[in-house]
Structures are given as C-alpha cells and as structure tokens.
matplotlib code that plots the C-alpha trace (Angstrom):
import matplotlib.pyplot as plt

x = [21.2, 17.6, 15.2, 12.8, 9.5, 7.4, 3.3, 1.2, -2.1, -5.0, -8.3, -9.9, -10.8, -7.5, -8.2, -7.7, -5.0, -3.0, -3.6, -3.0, 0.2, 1.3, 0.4, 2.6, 5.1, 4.8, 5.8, 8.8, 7.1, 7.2, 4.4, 3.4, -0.8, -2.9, -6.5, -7.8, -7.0, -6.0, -3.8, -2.5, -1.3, 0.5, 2.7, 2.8, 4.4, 7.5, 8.4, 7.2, 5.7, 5.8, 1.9, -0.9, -3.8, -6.8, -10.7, -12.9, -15.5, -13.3, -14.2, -12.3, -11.2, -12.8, -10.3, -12.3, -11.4, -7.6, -7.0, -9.1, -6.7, -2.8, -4.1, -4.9, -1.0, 0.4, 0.2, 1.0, 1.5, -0.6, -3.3, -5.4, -8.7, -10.2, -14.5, -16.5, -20.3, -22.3, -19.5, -18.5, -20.2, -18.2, -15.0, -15.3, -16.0, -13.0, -10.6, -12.0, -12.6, -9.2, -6.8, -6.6, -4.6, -7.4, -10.1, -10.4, -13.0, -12.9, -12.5, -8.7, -7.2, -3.4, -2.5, -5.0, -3.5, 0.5, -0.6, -1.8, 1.2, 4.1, 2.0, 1.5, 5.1, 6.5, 4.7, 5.4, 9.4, 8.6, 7.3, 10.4, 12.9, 10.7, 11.0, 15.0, 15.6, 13.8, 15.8, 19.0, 17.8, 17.1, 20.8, 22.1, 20.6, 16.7, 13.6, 10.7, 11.0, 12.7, 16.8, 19.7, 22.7, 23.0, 22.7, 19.4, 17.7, 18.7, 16.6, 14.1, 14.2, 14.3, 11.7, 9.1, 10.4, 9.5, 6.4, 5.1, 4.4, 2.2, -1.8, -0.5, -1.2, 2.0, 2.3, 4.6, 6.4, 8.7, 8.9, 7.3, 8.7, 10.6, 9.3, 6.4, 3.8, 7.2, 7.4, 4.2, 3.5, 6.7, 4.5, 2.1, 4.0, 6.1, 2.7, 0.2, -2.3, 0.3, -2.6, -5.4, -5.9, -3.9, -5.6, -4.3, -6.3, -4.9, -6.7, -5.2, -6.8, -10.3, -12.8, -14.1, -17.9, -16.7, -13.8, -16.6, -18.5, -15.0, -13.6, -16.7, -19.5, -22.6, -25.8, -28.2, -30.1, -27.6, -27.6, -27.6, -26.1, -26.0, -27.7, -26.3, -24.9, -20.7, -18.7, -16.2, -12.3, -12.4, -14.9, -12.5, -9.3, -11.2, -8.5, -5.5, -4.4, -5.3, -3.3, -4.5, -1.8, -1.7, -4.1, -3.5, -5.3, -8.3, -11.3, -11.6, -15.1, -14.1, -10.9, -13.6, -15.8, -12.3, -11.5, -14.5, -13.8, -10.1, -11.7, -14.8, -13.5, -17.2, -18.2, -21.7, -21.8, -23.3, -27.2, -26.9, -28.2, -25.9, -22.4, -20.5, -17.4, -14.0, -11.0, -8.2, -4.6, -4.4, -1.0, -1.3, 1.1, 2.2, 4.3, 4.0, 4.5, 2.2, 2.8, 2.5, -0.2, -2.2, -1.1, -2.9, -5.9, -5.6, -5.2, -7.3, -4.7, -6.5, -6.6, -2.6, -2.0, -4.4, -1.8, 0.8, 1.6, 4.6, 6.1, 8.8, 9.9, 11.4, 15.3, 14.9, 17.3, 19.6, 20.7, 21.5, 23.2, 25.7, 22.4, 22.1, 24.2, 22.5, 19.1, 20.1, 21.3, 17.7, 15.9, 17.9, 17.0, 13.3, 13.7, 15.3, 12.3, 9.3, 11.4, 13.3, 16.5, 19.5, 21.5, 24.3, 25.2, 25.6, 29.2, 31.4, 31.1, 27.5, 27.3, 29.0, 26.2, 23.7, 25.6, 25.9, 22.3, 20.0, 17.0, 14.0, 11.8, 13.4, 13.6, 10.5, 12.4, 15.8, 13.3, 12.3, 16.1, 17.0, 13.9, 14.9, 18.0, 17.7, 15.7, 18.4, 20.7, 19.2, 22.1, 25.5, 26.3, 24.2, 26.8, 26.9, 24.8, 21.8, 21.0, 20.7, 18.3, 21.5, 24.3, 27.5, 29.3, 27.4, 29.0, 27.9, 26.2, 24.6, 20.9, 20.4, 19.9, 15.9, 15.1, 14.1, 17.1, 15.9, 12.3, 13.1, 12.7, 15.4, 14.8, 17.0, 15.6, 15.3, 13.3, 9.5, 6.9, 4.8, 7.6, 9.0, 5.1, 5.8, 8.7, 7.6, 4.2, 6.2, 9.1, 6.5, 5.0, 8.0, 8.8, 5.1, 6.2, 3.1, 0.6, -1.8, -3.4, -0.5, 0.7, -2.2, -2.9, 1.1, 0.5, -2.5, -4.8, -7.8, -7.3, -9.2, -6.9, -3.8, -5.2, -6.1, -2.5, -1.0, -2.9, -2.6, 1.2, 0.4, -1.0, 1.3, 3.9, 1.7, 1.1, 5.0, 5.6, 3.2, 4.7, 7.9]
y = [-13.2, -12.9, -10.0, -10.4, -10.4, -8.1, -8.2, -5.6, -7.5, -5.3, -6.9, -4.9, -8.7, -9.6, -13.2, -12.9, -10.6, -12.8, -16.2, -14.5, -13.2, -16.8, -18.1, -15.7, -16.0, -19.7, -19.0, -17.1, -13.8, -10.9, -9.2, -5.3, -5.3, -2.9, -2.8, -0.3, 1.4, 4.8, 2.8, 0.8, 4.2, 5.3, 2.2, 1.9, 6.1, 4.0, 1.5, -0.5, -3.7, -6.5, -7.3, -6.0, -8.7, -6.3, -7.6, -4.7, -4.0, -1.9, 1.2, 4.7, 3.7, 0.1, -1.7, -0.3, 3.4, 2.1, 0.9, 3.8, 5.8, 4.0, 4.1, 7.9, 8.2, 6.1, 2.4, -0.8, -2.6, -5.9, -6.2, -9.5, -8.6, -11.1, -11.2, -12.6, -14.1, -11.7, -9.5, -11.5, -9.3, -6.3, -8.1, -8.7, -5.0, -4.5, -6.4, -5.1, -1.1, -0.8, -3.3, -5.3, -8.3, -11.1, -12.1, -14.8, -15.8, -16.6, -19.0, -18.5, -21.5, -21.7, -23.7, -20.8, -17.9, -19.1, -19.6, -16.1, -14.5, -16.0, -14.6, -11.2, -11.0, -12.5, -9.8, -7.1, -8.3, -7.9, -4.4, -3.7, -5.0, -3.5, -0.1, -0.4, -1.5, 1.0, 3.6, 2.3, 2.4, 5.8, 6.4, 4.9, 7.1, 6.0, 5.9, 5.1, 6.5, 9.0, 9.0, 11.0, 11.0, 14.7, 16.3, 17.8, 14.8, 12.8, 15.7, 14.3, 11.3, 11.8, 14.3, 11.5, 9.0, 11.0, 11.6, 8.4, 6.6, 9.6, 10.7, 14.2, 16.3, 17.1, 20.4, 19.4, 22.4, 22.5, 23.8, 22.0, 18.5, 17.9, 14.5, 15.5, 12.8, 10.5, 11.8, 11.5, 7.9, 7.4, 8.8, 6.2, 3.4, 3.7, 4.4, 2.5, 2.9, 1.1, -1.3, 1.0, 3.0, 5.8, 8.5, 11.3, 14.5, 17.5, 20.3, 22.9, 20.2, 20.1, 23.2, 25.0, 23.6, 19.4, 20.0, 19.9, 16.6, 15.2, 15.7, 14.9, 13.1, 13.7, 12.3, 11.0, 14.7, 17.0, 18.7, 19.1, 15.6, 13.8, 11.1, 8.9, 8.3, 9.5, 8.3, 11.3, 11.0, 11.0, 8.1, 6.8, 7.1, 5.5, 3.9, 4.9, 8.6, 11.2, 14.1, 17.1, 18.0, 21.9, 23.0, 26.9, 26.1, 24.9, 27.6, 29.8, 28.4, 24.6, 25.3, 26.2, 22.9, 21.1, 22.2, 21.3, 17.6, 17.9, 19.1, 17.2, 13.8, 13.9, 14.7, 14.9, 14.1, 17.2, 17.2, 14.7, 15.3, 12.7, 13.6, 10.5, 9.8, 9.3, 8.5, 9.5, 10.8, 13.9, 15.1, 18.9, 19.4, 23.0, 24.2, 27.8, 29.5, 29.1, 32.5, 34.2, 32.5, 33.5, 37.1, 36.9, 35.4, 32.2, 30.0, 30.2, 30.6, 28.4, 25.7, 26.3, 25.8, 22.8, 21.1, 22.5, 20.0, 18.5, 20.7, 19.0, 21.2, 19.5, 21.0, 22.4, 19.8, 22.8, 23.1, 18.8, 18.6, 15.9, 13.6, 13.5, 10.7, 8.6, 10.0, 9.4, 5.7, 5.1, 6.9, 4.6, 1.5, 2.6, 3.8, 0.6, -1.4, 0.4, 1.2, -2.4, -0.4, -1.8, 1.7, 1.0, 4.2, 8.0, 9.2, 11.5, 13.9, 13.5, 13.4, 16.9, 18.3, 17.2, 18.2, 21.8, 22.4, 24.2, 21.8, 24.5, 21.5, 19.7, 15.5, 15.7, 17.3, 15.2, 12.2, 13.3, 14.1, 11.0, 8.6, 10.5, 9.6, 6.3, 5.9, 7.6, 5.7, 2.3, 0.5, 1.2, 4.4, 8.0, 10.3, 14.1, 13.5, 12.1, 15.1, 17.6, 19.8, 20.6, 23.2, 21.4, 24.0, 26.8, 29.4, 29.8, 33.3, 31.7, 30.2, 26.5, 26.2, 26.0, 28.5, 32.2, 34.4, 38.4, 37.2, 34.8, 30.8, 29.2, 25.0, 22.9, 21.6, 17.4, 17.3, 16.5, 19.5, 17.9, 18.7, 22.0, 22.7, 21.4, 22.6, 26.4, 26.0, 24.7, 27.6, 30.2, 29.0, 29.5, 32.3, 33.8, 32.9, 30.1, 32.1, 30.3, 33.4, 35.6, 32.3, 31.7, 35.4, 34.9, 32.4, 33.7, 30.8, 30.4, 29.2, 26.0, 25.1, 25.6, 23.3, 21.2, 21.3, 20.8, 18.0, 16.3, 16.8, 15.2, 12.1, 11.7, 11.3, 9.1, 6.8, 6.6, 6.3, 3.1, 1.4, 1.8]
z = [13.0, 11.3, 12.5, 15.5, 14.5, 15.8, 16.2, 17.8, 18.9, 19.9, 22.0, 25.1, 26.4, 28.6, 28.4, 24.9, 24.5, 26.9, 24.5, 21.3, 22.8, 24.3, 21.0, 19.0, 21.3, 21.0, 17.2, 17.4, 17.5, 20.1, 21.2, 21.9, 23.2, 23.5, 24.6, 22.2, 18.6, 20.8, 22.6, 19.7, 17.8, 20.9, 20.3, 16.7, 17.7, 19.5, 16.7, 13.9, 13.7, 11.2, 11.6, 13.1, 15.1, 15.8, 17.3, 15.6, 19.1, 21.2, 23.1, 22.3, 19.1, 17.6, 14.9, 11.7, 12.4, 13.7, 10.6, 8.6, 10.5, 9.6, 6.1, 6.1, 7.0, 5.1, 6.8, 5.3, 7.5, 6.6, 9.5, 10.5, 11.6, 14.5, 14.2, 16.3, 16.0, 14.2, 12.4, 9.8, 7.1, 8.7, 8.8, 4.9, 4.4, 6.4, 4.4, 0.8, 1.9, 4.3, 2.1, 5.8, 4.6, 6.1, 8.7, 11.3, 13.2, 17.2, 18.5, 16.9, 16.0, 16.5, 13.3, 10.9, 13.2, 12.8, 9.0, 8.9, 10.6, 9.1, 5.5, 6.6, 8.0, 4.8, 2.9, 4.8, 4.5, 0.8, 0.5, 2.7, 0.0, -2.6, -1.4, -0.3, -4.0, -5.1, -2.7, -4.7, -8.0, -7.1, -6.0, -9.3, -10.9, -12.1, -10.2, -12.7, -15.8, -14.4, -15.4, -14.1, -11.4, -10.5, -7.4, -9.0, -10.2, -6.6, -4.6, -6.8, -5.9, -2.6, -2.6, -4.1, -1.9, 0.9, -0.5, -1.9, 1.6, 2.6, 1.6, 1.5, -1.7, -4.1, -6.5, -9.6, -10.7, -13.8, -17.3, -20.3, -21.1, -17.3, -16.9, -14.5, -15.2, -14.8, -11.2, -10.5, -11.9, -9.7, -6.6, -7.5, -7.9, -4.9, -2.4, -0.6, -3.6, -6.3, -7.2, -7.3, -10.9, -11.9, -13.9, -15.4, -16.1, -18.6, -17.6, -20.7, -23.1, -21.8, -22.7, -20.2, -21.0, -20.2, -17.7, -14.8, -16.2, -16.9, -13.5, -11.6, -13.9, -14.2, -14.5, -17.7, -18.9, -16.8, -20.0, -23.7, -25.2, -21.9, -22.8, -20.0, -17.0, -17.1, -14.1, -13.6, -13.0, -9.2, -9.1, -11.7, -9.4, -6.5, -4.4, -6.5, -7.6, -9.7, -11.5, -12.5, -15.0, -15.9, -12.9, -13.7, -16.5, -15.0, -14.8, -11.1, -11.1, -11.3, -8.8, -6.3, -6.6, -6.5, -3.6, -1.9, -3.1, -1.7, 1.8, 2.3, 0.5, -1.9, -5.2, -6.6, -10.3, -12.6, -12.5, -9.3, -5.7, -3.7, -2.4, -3.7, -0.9, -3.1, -1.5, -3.9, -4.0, -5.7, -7.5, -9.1, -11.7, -13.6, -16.0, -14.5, -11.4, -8.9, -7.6, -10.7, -11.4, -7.9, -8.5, -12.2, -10.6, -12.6, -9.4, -6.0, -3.5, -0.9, -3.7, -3.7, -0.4, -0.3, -3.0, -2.2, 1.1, -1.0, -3.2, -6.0, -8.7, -11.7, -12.8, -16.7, -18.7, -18.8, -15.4, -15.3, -18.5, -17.0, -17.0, -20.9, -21.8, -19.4, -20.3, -24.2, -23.1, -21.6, -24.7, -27.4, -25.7, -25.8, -29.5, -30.5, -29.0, -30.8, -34.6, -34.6, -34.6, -33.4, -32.1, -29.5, -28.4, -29.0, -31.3, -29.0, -31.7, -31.9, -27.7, -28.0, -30.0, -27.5, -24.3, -26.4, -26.9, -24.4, -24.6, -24.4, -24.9, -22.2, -21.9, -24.2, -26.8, -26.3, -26.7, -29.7, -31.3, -30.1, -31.3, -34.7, -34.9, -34.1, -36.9, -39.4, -38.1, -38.0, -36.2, -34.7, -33.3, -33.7, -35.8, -35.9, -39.6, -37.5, -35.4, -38.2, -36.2, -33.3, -33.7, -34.4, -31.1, -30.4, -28.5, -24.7, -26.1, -28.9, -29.1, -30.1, -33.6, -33.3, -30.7, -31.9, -32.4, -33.0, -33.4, -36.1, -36.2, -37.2, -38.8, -40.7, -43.9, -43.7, -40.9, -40.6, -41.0, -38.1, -35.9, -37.0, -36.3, -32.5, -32.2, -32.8, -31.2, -28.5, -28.5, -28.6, -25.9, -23.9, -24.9, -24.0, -20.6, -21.2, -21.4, -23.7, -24.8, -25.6, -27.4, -28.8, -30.3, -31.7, -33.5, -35.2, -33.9, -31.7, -27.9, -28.3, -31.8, -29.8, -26.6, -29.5, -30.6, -27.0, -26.3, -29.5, -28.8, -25.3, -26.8, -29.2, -26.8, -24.4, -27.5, -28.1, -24.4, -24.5, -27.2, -25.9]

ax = plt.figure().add_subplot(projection="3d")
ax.plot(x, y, z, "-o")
ax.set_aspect("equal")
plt.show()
C-alpha cells in the first residue's frame, strides 16, 4: 500500500486555506493548515510533511521567515510559495535566497497547483531514498570516501549522519592522516547545502600576515600589494560549507574575529567598512587536543565551545586495524585508476605485513604504501617484495620499521627520498606531540619551511585524491 501524502498548507485567509485543502484533497493528498508560520512549526513539531503550500503576508510569523526558520534547522522539505499582486519580485527572492522549490501566483489554478505538488512530493521521495541509501552504505561499511566496518568507523558514520541534516557547528578531532577532510566532505554531501560550494581552508599552511585577508577578503589598497579587490573564503562558501582544517593553528587574534563571524553571521573584508552577511556551515577540524590546546593558550575557549556543537573524533588506524583490508581494497581500485595498473588484490603474506604495522601516519600513510605498491607490482596481486618499507612480523613490543626506535630513524633503501623526507617530517611531528615549533626547532628548519612542507604534503595528496 503506497504512502499517504502529506501537505501542510499555510494562508491566514480561511477562504483560501479551505480551497487549497479541497483541491489537494481532490488529488490524493491530505492536508494539515495552519494560519500562520508560528502555527505551521507547531505542526511540522507533530510529524513530517511531504510538501509545504505557504502565502508569504501572514501576521506573527509571514512565510519568508517560516521558511528562513526550517532552513536554519535543517528543513528540506521542498516548499511552494503562493504570491499575490504586487509580490512577485519577493516571491522570486524567496525561491533563489531560501532554496523554496517554486512560486505561484493567485488566483491558483488547479491543473499548475497539482503540477507543482506531485513535483515537490516526487522530490522530496528522492532525497528520502538518497539519504536511506546512504544510511546503508554507511552500514556496509563506506560513507564517502570514508571506508571501514568496525564498531569505530560505524560511530562515525552515525555521528555525521546525525550531523549532516543540522546547521550546527562540528569539531573534527583525530591524529594526522584519519581521513578528516573525508568526514567532513561527507558532512557536506549528505546536508541541505550538498549543492552549494565546499571550501576548505588549512589554517597551519597560511602565514600569520594572509590568514585574515584569506579567510575574510579584503578590499583594493587594504594594504601593501593589494592591488584589488579579494573575495575571502566565507564569501566564497556562501550557501555551502567551509572547513577550517588545523584551527589550533590559527593566530588568538584571528580566532577572535572568527568568532564574531560565527555569532553575528557577517564579515567585513580587510580595509572594508560594510558587514557583509554570510550564511555558511562551518566544520573545525584538528589534529590536536582541543583541551591541551586551551590550556596552552593556542585556542580561545569560547571559540571551542562555539565549534564544538558536534564533536566527532576520528579512531587512529591502530585502534581499527580489522578495517585495512577493506581500506586497501578501496585504495587499489583508486591506484589502479590514476597509474593504469591492473592490481587485484593484496597477498595473505603481504596482508600480514600491513595488518602488523602501527600506521603512525594513519590512512594517509597506508594510501601511500599501497599506491606504491601498486605501481611495483603493476598487475596481479601485491607480494611481501612490494612493501619493502613494512616489517615482515614485528613483535607486539617492537616499533614499525620506519618509526624512531631510541631516537634513531629507521628507512629501507629502494624507496623514494621525497618520501623518506615525509615520512620523518611526518614521524617527528608525532612524536613532538604536534607541536609545530618543537618540530620545527628538531628538525633544524624554520616554522614557515616546515608549514611550507605540510602543506605541500597536503596538496600533494589533494592532487592524487583528484585524479583518482
């Protein structure tokens, strides 16, 4: 037996809330009415509805801030706005600034109004079956370009799930190379604001000079070499999300403009005098923790609680080791498209080596082994002979063959200098508990070099991810 359809029509003139109804009804669909937006949310509060019929002059609450107001929480529902003589032009705005799904004009006709409804109904039917399939996926074990069955990765999944439908803020939390721009592209994707841009900022890799006129803009003469107008990130992200990847990193003085954006919903480009409004999703991601990170001064603890509405931290590859075979399955395919390899799988022997190892680097660095040996093996399976930078079977006391053991770095010869050069920038980073500095003053380098470094790293990896 199909679904009832279900419409919730709003007008505050009863003759006309009566005929819509009747003519809904007249086409299979029930109706729930209401005579204003306030009333309208107390019976959205009961049950869901498959569209939404709304006039836009109402008293208490008109239809422009009702639907301002489901999209602030995380509405979807497609809406049909009614406009009468005079408020066309605001009807348009309507539909383009609120995503409403269309307009129509009074007097309604029956054939256009049926038209309209069985449209919005088959839509929303649509995003419905998009988002259960995407609940499955999630269960079988992948959810964007995220991949993994265990317990750990499926709190995950249904963390971002949960979180998707929502305007809140998330915090990220997880070491280096977890997969956190995966999760939160998979925040995107799975939201309201899936067709809006996705922009993703890395605050470690920006100097402390640009980071402001990056994030914000600013305007032609702001200061020395801005010779034009620069539209920032935000303004960039208009409609869709934003991440600000590494946010410890960000300087105290820029956390403290940023949070004025989070709580006022405006930004005002460098050298500007208007307050620009941006409506954006913002996802804060870090590879250190928060609290440490308060207690160092490094992070405004107001800031932190303002991100911190969703928190999702990302398990270390470690701690889900059960995942890697169908992680390496995953990372073969996407090797075999950008190298023209034709790998199948991974050699139980070979599979041994990788379940064995403790991943500092994480999924990053198991993408790397893998793409590797993919391309030393060419075809057919990956052997023991392809991962020459793994421990055949280290002992459970033992480090992995390229992590420092007694303050020494350990790298087989065969591989590429570019990454034994990631690999230990990488280690000692870890190992300095990421502090850039500390790392930094290790590695006998300058701060900027080794953001310069990271971020190169970063790209790299982007570039790959893209061409995969």
């Amino acid at each position: 037996m199909p679904a009832e359809k279900r419409a919730l029509i709003v007008d505050d003139d009863e003759p006309q809330l009566v005929a819509l109804s009747e003519m809904a009804a007249s086409f299979g669909i029930k109706s729930i009415t209401a005579r204003d937006g306030q009333e309208a949310l107390e019976k959205l509060s009961s049950g869901d509805v498959d569209v939404i019929v709304t006039d836009l002059m109402m008293p208490r609450m008109d239809g422009f801030e009702l639907l301002r107001h489901l999209g602030q929480h995380g509405g979807v529902t497609p809406a049909i706005v009614l406009t009468g003589f005079g408020s066309l032009e605001k009807a348009i705005s309507v539909v383009h600034e609120l995503k409403a799904f269309w307009f129509l004009e009074k007097p309604v006709q029956p054939a256009i109004l049926r038209e309209l409804l069985e449209r919005a109904i088959a839509q929303n039917l649509l995003r419905q079956e998009t988002a259960l399939l995407n609940r499955q996926l999630g269960y079988l074990g992948k959810l964007g370009g995220l991949v993994g069955n265990s317990p750990a990765m499926q709190e995950v999944y249904a963390a971002i799930q949960q979180a998707a439908p929502t305007s809140a803020s998330v915090l990220i939390t997880g070491e280096t190379g977890t997969g956190k721009e995966l999760a939160v592209r998979a925040i995107h994707r799975l939201s309201p604001r899936f067709h809006g841009p996705f922009v993703a900022v890395n605050c470690a890799a920006l100097p402390e000079s640009l980071i402001e006129s990056e994030l914000f803009g600013h305007e032609k003469g702001a200061f020395t070499g801005a010779m034009e107008r620069r539209i920032g990130c935000f303004e960039q992200a208009q409609g869709g999300t934003i991440l600000l990847d590494e946010i410890g990193d960000m300087p105290i003085g820029t956390q403290a403009k940023l949070l004025r954006v989070l709580e006022d919903g405006t930004v005002r480009r460098l050298g500007g005098k208007n307050q620009i409004p941006v409506d954006v999703r913002v996802v804060a991601a870090t590879n250190r923790s928060p609290q440490d990170a308060i207690r160092r001064q490094q992070l405004r603890e107001d800031l932190y609680y303002r991100l911190n509405v969703f928190h999702i931290p990302l398990p270390a590859l470690r701690d889900h080791k059960e995942d890697i075979p169908a992680i390496a399955d995953a990372l073969i395919a996407d090797a075999n498209r950008k190298n023209g390899c034709r790998v199948t799988d991974v050699h139980p022997a070979a599979m041994d080596r990788l379940l064995a190892h403790n991943w500092p680097g994480n999924v990053r660095e198991l993408r790397n082994v893998v793409e590797r040996a993919v391309v030393m093996a060419s075809e057919g399976s990956i052997l023991p002979q392809h991962l020459p930078f793994l421990n055949a079977q280290p002992a459970d006391n033992e480090a992995p063959a390229d992590a420092p053991q007694n303050g020494v770095f350990r790298a087989a010869v065969g591989g590429r200098l570019r990454d034994v050069e990631k690999s230990y920038i990488l280690l000692t980073l870890q190992h300095a508990h990421n502090n850039k500095r500390r790392t930094a003053s290790i590695l006998g380098m300058s701060v900027r070099t080794l953001h310069k470094r990271l971020a190169e790293f970063h790209a790299e990896e982007q570039k790959a991810a893209s061409a995969g």
